[in-house]
C-alpha positions as CSV (number, residue, x, y, z in Angstrom):
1,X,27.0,23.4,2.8
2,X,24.1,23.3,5.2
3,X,21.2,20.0,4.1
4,X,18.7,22.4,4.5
5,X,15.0,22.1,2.6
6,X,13.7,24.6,0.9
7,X,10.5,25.7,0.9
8,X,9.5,28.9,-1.0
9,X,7.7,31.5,0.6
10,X,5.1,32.7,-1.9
11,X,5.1,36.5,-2.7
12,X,2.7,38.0,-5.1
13,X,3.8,41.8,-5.3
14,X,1.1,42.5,-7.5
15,X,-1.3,41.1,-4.3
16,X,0.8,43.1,-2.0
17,X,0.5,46.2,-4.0
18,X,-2.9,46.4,-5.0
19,X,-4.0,45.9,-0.6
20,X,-0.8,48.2,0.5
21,X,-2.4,51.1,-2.4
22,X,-5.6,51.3,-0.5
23,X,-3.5,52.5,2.5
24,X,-3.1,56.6,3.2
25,X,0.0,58.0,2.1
26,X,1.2,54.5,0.6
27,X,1.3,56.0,-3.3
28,X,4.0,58.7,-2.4
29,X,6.3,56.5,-0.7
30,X,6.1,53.5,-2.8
31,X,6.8,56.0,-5.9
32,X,10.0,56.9,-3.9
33,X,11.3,53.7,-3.4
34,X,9.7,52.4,-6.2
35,X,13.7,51.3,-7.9
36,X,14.5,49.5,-4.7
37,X,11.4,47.5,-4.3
38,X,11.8,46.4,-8.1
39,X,15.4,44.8,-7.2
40,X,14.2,43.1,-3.9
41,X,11.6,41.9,-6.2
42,X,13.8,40.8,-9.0
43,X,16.1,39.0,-6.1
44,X,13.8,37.2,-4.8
45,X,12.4,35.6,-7.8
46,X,16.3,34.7,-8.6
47,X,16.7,33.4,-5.7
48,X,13.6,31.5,-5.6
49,X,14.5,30.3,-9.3
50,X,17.8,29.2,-8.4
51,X,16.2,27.1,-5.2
52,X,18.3,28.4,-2.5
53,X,17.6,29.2,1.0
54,X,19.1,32.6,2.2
55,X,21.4,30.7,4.5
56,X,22.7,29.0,0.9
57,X,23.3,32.2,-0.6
58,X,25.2,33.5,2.4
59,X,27.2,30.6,2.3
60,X,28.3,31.1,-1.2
61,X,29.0,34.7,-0.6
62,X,31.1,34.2,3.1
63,X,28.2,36.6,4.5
64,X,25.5,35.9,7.1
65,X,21.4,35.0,6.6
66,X,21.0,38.6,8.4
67,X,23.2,40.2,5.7
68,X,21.3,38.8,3.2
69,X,18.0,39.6,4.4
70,X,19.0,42.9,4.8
71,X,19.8,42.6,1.2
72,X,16.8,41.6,-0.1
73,X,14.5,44.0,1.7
74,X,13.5,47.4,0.0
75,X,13.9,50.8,1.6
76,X,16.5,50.6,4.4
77,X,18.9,53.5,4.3
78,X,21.8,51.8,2.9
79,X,21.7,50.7,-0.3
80,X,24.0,47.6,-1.7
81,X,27.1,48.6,-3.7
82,X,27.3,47.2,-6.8
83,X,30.0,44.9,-6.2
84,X,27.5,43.0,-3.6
85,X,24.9,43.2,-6.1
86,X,27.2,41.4,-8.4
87,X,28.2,38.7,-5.6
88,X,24.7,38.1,-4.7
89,X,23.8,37.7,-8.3
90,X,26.7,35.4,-9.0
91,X,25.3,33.2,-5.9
92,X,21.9,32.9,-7.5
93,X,23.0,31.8,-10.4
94,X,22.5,35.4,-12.5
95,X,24.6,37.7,-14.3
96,X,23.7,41.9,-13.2
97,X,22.6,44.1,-15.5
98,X,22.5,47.7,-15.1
99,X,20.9,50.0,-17.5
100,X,20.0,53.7,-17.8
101,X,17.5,54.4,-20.1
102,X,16.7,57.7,-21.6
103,X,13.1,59.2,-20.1
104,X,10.7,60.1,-22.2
């Protein structure tokens, strides 16, 4: 495994969406992506929890740092299986959980 230091890079994305809101148009397509930027939320903390670098999780899951930055970003037009998800969770030390929930 690579001896690599980790250094966290902050991300407040209550910060990021109160200055993104005050942009035109922002509202609409944050409310349709709205699922995905919740899980590249969610992975980010894990994997900020667990004290990995990308690179570290790549290496536990025989993928590249490219694959998993892909991963972890919202709103790109493929979106993980859940097999991945369950590898990348695995990595950061997590169990997935998948839920549907009646709306109100």
């Amino acid at each position: 495994m690579a001896n690599l230091k980790y250094r966290p890079v902050v991300h407040d994305h209550q910060e990021f969406l109160a200055r993104a809101s005050k942009r035109k148009g922002f509202a609409e397509a944050y409310e349709a992506l709205e699922l995905e930027y919740e899980l590249a939320n969610q992975m980010l903390k894990a994997r900020s929890r667990a004290g990995l670098t990308q690179d570290a999780v790549a290496e536990r899951m025989g993928t590249t740092k490219s694959a998993i930055s892909r991963l972890e970003s919202a709103g790109k037009k493929n979106a993980p299986s859940i097999a991945t998800l369950q590898r990348y969770a695995r990595a950061v030390g997590c169990d997935l959980q998948v839920k549907l929930i009646p709306q109100k």
